[in-house]
C-alpha positions as CSV (number, residue, x, y, z in Angstrom):
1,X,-4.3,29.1,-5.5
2,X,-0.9,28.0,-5.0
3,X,1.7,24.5,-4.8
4,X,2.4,24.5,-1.2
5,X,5.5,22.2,-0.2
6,X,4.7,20.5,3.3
7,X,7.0,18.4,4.8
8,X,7.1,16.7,8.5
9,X,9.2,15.0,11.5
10,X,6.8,13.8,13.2
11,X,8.3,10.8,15.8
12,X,5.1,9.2,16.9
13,X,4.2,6.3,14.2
14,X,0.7,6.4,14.8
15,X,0.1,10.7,15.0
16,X,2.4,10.2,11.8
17,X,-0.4,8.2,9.6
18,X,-2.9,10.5,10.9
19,X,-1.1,13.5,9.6
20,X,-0.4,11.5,6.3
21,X,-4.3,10.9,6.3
22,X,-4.9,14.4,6.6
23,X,-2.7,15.2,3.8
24,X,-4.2,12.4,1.0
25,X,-7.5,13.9,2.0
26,X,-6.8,17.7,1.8
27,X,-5.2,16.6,-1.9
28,X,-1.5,17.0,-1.5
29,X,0.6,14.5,-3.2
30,X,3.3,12.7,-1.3
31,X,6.9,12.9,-3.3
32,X,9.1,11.9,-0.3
33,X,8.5,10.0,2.6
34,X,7.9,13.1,4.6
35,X,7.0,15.4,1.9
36,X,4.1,16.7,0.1
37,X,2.8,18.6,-2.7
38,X,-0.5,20.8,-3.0
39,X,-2.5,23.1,-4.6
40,X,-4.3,25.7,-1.5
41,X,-6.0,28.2,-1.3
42,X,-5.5,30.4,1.6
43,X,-8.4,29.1,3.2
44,X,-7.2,25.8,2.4
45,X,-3.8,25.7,3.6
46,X,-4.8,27.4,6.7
47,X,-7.3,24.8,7.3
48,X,-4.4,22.1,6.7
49,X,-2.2,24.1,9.6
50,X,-5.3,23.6,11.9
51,X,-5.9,20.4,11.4
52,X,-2.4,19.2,11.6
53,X,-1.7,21.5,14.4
54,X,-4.4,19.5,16.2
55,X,-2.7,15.9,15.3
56,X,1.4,16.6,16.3
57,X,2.7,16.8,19.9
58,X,4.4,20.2,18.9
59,X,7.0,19.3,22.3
60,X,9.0,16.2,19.4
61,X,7.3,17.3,16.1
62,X,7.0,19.5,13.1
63,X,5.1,20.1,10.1
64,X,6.7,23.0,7.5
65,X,4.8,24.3,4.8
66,X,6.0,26.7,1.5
67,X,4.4,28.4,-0.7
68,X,6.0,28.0,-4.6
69,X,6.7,30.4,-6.9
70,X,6.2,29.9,-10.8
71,X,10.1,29.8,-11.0
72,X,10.2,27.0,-8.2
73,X,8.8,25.1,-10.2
74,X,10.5,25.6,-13.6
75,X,13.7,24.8,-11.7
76,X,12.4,21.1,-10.5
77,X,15.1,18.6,-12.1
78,X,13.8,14.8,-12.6
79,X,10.6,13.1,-13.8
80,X,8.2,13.8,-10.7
81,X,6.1,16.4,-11.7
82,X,3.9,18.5,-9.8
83,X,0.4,17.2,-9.2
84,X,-1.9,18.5,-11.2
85,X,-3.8,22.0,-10.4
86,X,-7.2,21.3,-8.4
87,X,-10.3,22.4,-10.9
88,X,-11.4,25.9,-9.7
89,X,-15.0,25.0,-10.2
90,X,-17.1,22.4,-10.6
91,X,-20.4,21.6,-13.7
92,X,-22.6,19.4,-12.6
């Protein structure tokens, strides 16, 4: 599992809550107005890229995603801290 970074320029106001929809429910974390924060798994994230894919007109939009390294991280400067790891298992 990793902290993906996604951000988006998406122009259409409507396709642009969906995508923000799609985001809250996946579990990333918006810190900017166009940018959020993550924890995927491989098959997560790609999942995310479908999904999204299927929301933008890819003609006026974009949606970027990067995967962060531990020292990305460490080198965040201001009180927004990354959101908290998803729980790798569940007890019920």
């Amino acid at each position: 599992m990793a902290l993906w970074l996604i951000s988006y320029d998406i122009s259409d106001n409507r396709l642009r809550r969906e995508a923000v929809r799609a985001l809250a429910d996946a579990g990333a974390v918006r810190v900017q107005e166009s940018v959020f924060e993550g924890w995927f798994d491989h098959r997560g994230i790609a999942a995310l890229r479908l999904e999204l894919a299927g929301i933008i007109d890819p003609a006026t939009d974009s949606v970027c995603a990067w995967p962060l390294t531990g020292q990305s991280v460490t080198r965040r400067i201001g009180s927004s801290a990354p959101p908290a790891r998803a729980p790798s298992h569940w007890i019920v």
